[in-house]
N, C-alpha and C positions, 0 to 999 in steps of 0.2 A: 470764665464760666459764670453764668447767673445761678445765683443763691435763692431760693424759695421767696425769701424780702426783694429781692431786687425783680422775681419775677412776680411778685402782689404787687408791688408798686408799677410796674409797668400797664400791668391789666386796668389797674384801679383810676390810670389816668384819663384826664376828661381825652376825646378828639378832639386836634384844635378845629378851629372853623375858620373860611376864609366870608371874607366880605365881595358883599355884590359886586362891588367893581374887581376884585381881583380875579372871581370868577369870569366876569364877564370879559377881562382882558385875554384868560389863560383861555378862553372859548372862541376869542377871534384869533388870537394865534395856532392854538390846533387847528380851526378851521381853514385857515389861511396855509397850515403847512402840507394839510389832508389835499387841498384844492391842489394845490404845486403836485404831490404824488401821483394824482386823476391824473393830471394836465399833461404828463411825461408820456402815458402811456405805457405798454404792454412791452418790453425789448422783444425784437427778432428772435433771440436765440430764444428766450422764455415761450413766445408761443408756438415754436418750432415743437420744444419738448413739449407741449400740451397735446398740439396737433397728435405728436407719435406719439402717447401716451391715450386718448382719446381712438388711433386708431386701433392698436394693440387691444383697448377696451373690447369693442367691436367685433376683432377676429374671435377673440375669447368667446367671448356670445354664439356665433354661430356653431 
């Protein structure tokens, strides 16, 4: 359990900071893992259940 001290002292710490280049690495690695995600596409069975869900949408409506 946190104690009243241990929860002031957490609040009262600086945030650390990263430097330009660490950012800038951990931003072509995300980028680079987000691109691979796009790149796979949408699975069959995923846009199966869109389609019926989408059409289900539609009956509702009317």
């Amino acid at each position: 359990m946190d104690t009243g001290a241990a929860r002031a002292k957490k609040h009262d710490a600086k945030p650390a900071k990263l430097g330009r280049e660490v950012q800038a690495r951990l931003g072509q690695q995300l980028r680079s893992m987000y691109d691979e995600v796009v790149g796979q596409g949408v699975p069959d069975r995923f846009a199966d259940l869109l389609s019926q869900l989408d059409n289900k949408d539609n009956k509702d409506r009317q």
